[in-house]
N, CA, C and O atoms as a MOPAC input file, in Angstrom:
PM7 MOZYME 1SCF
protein

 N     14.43200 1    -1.18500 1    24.45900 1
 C     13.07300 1    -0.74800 1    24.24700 1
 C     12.68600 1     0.26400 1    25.30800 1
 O     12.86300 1     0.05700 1    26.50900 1
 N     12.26600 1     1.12500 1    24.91800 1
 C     11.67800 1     2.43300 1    26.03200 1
 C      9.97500 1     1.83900 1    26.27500 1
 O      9.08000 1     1.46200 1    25.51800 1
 N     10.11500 1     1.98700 1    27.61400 1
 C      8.65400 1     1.78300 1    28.86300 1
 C      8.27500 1     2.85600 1    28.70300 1
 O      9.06500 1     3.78700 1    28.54900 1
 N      6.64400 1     3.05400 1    28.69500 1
 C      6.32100 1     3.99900 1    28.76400 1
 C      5.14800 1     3.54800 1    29.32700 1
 O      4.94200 1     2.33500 1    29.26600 1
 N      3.89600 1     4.63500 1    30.14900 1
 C      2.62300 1     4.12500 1    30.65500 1
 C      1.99100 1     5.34900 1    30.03700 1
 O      2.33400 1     6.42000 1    29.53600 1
 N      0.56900 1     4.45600 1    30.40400 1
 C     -0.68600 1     5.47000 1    29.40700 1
 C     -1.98600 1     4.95400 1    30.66900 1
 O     -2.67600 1     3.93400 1    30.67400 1
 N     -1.96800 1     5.54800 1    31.17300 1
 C     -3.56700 1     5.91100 1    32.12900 1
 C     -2.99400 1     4.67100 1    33.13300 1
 O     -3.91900 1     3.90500 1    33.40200 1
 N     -1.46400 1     4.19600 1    33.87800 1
 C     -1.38000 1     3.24500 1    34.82400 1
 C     -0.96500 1     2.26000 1    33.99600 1
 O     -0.28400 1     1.42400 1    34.59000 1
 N     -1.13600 1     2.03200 1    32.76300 1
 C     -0.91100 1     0.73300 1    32.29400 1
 C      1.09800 1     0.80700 1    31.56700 1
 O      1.54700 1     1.48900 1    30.64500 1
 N      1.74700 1    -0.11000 1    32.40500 1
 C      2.98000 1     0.03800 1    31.74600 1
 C      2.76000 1    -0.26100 1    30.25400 1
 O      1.65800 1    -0.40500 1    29.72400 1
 N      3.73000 1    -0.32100 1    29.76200 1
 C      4.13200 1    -1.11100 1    28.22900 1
 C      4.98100 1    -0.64400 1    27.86600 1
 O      5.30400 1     0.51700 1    28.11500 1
 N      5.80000 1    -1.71700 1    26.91500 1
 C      6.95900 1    -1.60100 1    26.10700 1
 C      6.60900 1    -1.87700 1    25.01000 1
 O      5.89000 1    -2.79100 1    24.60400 1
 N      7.67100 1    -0.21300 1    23.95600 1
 C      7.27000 1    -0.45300 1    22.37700 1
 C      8.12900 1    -1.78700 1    21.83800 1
 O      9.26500 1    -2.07700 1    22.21400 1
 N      7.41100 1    -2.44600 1    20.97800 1
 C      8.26600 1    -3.52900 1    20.07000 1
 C      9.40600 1    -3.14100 1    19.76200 1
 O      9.76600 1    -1.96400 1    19.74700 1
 N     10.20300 1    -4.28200 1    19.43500 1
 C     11.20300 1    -4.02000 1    18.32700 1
 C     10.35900 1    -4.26600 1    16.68800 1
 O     10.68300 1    -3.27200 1    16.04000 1
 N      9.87500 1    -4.74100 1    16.22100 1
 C      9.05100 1    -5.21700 1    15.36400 1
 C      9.33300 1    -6.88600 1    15.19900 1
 O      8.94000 1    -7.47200 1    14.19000 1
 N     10.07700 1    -7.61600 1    16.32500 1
 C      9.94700 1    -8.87200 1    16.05600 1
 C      9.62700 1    -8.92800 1    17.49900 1
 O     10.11800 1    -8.13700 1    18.30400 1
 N      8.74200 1    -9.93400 1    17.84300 1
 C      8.08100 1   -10.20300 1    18.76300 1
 C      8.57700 1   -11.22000 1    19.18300 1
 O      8.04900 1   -11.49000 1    20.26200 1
 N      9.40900 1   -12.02600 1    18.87100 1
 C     10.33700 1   -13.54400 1    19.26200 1
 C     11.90300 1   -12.99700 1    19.80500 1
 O     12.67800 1   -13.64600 1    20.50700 1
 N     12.09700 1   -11.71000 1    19.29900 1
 C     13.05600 1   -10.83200 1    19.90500 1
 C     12.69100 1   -10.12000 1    21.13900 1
 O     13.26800 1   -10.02500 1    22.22200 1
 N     11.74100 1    -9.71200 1    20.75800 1
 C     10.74000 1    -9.53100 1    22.38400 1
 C     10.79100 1   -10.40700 1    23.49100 1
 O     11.32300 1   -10.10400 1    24.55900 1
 N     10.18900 1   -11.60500 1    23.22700 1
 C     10.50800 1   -12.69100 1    24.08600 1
 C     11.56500 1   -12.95700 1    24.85400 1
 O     11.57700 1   -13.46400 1    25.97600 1
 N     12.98100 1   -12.36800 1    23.80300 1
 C     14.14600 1   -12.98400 1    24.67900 1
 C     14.43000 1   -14.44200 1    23.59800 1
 O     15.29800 1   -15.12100 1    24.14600 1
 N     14.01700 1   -15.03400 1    22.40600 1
 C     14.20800 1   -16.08600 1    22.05200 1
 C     15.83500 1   -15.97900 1    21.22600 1
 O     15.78400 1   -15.03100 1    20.44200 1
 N     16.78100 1   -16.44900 1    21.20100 1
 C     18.02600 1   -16.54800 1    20.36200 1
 C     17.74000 1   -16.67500 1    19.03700 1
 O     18.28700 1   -16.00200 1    18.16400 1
 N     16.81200 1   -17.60100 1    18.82400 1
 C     16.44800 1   -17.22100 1    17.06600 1
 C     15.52100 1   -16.66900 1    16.20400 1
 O     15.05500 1   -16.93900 1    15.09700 1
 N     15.36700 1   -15.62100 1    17.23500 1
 C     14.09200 1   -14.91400 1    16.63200 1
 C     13.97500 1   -13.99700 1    14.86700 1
 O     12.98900 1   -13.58900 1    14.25300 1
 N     15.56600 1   -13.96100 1    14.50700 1
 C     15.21500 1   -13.47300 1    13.23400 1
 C     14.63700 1   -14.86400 1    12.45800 1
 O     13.69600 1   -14.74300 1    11.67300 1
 N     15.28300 1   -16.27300 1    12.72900 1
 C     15.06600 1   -17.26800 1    12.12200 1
 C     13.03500 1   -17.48500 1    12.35700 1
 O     12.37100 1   -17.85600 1    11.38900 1
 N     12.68000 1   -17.32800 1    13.07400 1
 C     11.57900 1   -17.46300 1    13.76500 1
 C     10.49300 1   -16.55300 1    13.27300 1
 O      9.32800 1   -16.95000 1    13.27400 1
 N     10.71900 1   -15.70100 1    12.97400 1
 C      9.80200 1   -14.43100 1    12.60600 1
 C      9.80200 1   -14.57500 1    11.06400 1
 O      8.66400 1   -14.50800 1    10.60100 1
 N     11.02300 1   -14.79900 1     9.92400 1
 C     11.04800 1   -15.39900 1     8.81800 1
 C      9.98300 1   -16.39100 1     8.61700 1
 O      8.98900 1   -15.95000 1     8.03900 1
 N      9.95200 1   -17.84300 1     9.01800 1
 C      9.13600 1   -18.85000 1     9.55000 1
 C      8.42900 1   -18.97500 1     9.55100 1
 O      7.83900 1   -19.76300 1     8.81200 1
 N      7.78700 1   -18.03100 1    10.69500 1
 C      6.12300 1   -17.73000 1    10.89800 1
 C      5.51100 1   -17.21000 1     9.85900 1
 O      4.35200 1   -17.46600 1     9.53400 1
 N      6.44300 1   -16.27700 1     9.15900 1
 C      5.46100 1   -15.09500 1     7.90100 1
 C      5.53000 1   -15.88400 1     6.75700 1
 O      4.66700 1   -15.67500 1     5.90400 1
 N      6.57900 1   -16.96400 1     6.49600 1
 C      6.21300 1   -17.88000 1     5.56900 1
 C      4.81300 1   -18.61600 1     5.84900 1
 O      3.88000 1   -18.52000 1     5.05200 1
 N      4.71300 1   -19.54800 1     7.34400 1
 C      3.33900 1   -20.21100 1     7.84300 1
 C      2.18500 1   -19.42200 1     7.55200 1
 O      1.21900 1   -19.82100 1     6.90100 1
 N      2.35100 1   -18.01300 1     8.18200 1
 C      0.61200 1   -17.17500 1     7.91600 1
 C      0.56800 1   -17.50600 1     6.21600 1
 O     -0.32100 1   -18.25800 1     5.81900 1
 N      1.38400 1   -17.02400 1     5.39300 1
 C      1.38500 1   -16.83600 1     3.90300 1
 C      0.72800 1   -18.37100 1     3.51000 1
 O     -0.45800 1   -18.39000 1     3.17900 1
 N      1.33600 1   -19.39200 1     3.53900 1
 C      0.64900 1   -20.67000 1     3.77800 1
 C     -0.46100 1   -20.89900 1     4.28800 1
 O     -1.32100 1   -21.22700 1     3.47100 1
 N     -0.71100 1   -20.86000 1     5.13300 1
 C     -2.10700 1   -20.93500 1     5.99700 1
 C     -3.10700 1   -20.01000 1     5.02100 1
 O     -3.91000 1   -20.54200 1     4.25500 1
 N     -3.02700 1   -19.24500 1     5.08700 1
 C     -3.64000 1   -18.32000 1     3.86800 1
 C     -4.26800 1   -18.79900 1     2.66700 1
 O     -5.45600 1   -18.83200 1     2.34800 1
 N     -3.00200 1   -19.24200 1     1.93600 1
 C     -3.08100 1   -19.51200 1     0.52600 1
 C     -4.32100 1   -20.86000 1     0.93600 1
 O     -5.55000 1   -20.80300 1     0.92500 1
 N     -3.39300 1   -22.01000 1     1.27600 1
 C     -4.59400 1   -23.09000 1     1.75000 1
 C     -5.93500 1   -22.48200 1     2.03300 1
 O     -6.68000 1   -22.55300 1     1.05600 1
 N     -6.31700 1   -22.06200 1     2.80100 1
 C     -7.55500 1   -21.40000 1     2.96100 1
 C     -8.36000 1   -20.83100 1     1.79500 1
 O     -9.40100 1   -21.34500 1     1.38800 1
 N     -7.74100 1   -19.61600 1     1.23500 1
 C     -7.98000 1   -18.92500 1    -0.19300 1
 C     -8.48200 1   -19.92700 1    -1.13500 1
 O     -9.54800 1   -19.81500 1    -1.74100 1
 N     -7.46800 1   -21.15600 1    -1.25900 1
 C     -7.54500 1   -22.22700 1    -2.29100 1
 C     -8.89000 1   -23.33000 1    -2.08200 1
 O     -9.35900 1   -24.22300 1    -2.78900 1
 N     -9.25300 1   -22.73700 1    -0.65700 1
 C    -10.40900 1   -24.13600 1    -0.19400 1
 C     -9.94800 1   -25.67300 1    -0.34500 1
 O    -10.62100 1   -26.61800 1    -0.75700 1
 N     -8.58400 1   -25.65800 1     0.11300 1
 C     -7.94300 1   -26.83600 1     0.02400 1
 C     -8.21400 1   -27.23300 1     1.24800 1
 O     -8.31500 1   -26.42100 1     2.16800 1
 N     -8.38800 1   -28.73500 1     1.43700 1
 C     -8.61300 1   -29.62400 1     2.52100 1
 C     -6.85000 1   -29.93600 1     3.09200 1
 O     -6.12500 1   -30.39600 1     2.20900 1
 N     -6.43400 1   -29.79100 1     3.96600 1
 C     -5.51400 1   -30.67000 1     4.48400 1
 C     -5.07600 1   -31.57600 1     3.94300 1
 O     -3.88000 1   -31.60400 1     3.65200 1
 N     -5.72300 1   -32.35300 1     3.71600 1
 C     -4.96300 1   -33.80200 1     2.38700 1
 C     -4.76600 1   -33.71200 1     1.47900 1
 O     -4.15300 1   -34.58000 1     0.85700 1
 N     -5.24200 1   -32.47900 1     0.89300 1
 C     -5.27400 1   -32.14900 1    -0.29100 1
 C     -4.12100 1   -30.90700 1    -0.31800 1
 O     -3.43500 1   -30.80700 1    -1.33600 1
 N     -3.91600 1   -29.99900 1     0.75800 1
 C     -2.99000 1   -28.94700 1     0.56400 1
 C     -1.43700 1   -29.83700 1     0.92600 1
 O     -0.46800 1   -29.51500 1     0.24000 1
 N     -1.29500 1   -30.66500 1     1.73500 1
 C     -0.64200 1   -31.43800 1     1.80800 1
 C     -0.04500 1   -32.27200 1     0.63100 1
 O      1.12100 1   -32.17500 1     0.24800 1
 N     -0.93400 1   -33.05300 1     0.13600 1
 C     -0.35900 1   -33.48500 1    -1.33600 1
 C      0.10700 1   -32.75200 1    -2.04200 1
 O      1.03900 1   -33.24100 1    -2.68100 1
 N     -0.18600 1   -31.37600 1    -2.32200 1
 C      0.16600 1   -30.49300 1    -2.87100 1
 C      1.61100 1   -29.94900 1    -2.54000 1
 O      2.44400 1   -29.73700 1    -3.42100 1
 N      1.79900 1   -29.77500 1    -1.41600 1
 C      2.89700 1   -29.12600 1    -0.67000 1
 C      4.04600 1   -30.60400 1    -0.60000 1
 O      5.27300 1   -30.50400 1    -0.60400 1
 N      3.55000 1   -31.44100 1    -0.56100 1
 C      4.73300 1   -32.66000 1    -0.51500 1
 C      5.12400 1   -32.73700 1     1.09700 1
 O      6.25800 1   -32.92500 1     1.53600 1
 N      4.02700 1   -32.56300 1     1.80000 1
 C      4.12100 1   -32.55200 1     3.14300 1
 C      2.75700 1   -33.92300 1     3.44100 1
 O      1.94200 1   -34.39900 1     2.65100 1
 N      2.96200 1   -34.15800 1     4.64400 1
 C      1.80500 1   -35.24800 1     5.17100 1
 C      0.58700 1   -34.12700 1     5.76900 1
 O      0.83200 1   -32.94900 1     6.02700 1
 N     -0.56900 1   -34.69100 1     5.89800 1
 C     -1.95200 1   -33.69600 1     6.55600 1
 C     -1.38000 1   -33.75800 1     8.14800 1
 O     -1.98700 1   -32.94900 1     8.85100 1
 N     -0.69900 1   -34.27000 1     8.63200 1
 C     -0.47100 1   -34.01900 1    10.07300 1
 C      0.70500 1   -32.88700 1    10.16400 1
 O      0.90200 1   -32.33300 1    11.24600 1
 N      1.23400 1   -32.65800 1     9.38500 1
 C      2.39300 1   -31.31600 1     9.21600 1
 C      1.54500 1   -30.18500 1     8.48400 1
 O      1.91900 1   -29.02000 1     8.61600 1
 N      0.39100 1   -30.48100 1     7.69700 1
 C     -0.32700 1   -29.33000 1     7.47100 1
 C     -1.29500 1   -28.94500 1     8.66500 1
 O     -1.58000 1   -27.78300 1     8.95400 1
 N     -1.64700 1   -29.79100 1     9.15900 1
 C     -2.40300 1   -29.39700 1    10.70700 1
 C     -1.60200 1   -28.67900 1    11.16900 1
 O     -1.85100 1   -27.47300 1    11.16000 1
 N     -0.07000 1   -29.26900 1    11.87000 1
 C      0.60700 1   -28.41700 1    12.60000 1
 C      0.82100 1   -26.88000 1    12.29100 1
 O      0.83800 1   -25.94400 1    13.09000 1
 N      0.99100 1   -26.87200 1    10.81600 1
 C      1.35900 1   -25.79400 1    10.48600 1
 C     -0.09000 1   -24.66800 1    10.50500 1
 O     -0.08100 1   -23.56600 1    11.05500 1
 N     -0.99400 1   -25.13100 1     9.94000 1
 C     -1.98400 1   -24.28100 1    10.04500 1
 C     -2.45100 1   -24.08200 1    11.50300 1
 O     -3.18800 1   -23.13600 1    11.78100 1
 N     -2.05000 1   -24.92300 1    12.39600 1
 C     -2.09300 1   -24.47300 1    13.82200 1
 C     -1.15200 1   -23.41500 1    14.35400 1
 O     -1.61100 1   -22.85200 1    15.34800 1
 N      0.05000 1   -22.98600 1    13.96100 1
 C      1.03100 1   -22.23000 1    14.10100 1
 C      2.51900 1   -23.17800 1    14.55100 1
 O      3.60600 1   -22.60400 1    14.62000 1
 N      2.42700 1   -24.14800 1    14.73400 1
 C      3.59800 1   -25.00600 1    14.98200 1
 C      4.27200 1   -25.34700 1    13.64600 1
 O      3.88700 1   -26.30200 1    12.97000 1
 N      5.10700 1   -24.68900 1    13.34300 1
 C      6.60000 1   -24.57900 1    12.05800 1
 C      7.67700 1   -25.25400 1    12.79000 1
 O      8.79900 1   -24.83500 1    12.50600 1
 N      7.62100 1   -26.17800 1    13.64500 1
 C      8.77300 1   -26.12100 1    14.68600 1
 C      9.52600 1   -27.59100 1    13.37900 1
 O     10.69500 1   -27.89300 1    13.13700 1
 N      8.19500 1   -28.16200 1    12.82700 1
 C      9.19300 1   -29.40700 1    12.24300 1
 C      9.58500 1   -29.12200 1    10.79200 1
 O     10.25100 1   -29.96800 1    10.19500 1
 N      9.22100 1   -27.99500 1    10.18800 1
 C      9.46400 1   -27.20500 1     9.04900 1
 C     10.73400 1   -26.78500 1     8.85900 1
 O     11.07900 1   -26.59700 1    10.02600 1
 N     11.76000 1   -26.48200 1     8.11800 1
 C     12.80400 1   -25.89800 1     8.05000 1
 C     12.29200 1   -24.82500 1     6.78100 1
 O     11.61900 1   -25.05000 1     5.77500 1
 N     13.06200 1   -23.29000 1     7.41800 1
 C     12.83100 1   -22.18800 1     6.20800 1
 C     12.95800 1   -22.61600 1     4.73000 1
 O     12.45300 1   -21.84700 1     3.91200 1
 N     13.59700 1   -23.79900 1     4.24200 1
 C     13.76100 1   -23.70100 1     2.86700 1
 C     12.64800 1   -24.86300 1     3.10300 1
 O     12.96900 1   -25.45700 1     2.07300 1
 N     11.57900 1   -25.68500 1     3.63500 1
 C     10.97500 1   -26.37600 1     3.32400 1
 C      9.36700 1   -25.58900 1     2.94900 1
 O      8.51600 1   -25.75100 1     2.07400 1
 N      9.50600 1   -24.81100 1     3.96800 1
 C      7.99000 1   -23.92700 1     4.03000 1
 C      8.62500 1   -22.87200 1     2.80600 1
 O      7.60600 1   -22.25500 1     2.49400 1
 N      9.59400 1   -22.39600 1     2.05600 1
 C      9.68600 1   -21.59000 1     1.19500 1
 C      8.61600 1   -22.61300 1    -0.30700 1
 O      7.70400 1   -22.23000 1    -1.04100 1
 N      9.49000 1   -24.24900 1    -0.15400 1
 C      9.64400 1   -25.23700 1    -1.14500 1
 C      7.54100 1   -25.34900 1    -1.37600 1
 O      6.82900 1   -25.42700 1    -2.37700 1
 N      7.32200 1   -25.31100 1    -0.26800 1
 C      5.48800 1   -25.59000 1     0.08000 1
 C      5.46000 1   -24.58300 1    -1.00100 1
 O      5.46300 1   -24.91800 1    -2.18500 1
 N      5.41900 1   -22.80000 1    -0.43200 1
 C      5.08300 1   -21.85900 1    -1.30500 1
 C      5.50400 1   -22.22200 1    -2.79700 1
 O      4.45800 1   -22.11900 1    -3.43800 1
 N      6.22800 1   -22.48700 1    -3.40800 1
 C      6.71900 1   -23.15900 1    -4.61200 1
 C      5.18700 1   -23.71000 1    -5.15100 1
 O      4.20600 1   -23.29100 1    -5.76600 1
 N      5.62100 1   -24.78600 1    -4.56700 1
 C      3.91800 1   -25.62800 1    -4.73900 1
 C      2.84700 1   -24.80400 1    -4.64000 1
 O      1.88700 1   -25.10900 1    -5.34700 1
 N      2.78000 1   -24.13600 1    -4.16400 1
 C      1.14200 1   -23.31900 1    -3.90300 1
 C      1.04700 1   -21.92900 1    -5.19600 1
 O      0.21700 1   -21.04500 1    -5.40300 1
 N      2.11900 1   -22.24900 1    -5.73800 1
 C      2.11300 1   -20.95100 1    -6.68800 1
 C      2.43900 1   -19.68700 1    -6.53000 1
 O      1.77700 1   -18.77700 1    -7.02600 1
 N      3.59100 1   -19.49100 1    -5.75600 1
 C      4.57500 1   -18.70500 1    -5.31000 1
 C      5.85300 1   -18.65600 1    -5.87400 1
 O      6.66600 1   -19.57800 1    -5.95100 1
 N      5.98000 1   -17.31900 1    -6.32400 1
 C      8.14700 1   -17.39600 1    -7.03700 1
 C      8.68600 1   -16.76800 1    -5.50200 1
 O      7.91400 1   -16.26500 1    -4.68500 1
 N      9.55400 1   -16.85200 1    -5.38500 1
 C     10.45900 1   -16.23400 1    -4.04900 1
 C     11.43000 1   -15.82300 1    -5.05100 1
 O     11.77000 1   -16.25500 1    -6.15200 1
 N     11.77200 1   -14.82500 1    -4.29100 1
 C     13.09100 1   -13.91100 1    -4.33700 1
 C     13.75100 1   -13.30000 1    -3.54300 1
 O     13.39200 1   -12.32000 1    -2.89000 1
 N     14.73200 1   -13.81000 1    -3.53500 1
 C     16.12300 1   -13.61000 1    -2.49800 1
 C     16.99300 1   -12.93500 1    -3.14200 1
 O     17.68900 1   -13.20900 1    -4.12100 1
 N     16.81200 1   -11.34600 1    -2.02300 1
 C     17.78800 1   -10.01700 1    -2.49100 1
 C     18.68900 1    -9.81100 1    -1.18400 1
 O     18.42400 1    -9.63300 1     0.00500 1
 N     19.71300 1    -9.90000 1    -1.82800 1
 C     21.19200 1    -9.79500 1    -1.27900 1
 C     21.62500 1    -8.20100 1    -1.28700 1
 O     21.90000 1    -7.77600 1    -2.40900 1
 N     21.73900 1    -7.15000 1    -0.07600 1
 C     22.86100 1    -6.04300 1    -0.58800 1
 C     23.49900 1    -6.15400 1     0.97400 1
 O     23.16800 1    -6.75500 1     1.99600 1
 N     24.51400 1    -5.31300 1     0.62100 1
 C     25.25000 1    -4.90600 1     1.65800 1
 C     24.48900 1    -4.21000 1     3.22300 1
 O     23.97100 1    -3.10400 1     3.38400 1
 N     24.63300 1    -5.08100 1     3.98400 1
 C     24.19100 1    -4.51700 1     5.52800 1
 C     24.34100 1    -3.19900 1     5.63600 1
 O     25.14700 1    -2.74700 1     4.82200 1
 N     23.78600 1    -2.31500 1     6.44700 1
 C     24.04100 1    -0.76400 1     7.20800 1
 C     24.81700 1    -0.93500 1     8.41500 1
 O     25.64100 1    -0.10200 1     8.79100 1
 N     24.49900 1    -2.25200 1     9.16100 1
 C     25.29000 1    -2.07900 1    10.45300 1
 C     26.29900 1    -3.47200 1    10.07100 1
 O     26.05800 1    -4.26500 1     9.16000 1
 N     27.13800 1    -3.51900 1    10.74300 1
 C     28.06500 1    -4.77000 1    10.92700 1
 C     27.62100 1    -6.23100 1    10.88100 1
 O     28.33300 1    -7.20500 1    10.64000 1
 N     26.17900 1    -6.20300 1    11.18600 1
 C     25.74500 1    -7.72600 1    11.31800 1
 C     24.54600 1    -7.51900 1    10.60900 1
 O     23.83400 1    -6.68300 1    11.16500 1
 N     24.03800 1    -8.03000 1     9.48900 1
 C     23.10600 1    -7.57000 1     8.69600 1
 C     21.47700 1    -8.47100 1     9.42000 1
 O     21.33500 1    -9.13500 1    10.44600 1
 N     20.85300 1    -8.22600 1     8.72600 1
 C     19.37100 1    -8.83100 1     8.97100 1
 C     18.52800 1    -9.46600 1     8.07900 1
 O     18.40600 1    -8.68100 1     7.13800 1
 N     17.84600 1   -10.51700 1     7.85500 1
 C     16.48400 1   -11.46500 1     7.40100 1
 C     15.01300 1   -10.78800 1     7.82100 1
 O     14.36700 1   -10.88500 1     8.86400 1
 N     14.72100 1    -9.98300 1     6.44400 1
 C     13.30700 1    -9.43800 1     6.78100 1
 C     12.06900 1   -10.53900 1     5.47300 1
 O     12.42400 1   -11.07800 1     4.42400 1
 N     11.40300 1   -10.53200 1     5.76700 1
 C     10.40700 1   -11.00000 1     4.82300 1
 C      8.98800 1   -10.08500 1     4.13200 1
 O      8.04200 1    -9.59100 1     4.74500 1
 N      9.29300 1   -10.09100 1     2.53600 1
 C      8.42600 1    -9.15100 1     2.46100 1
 C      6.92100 1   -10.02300 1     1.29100 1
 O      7.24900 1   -10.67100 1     0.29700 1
 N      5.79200 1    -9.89000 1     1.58400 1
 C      4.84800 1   -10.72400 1     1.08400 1
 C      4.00200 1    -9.88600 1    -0.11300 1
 O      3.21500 1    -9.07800 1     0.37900 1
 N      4.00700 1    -9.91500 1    -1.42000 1
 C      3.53600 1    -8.69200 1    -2.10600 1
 C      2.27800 1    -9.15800 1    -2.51500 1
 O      1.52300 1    -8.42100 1    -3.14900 1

């Protein structure tokens, strides 16, 4: 990442994952995750669903919908928070092509 300053103030541009920023090892897994959670958090909201109620829905307990609408996905696994969206009235689609570089990448796109 290139440093650059603007009137004294350092900063560094992103990579566009911010858990890669950090320094975290699973930050593509992590950044996937999260954009599933906002998308969730969302929908619940949108829906004026209560917690016990987005929960029943999702096949999750209201204390894992707390967490999650708090930002903690930590007890979630990617195909469980995909399985929620399922429930909430979401199709997913998973597109496969050939990488550009040697080690390909997990982007998430929300339409």
């Amino acid at each position: 990442m290139a440093k650059r300053a603007a009137s004294g103030i350092k900063f560094e541009r992103s990579s566009g994952n911010v858990f890669r920023d950090l320094g975290l090892a699973d930050a593509d897994e992590l950044k996937i995750k999260s954009g599933l959670a906002i998308e969730i958090t969302r929908t619940v909201r949108r829906l004026g669903l209560t917690q016990q109620e987005a929960g029943q829905k999702m096949g999750i307990s209201q204390a894992k919908v707390s967490g999650l609408m708090r930002g903690d996905f930590s007890n979630l696994s990617e195909s469980k928070l995909m399985e929620c969206l399922n429930r909430l009235g979401y199709d997913i689609e998973i597109k496969l092509k050939p990488a550009r570089k040697a080690v390909g990448q997990r982007t998430l796109a929300v339409a």
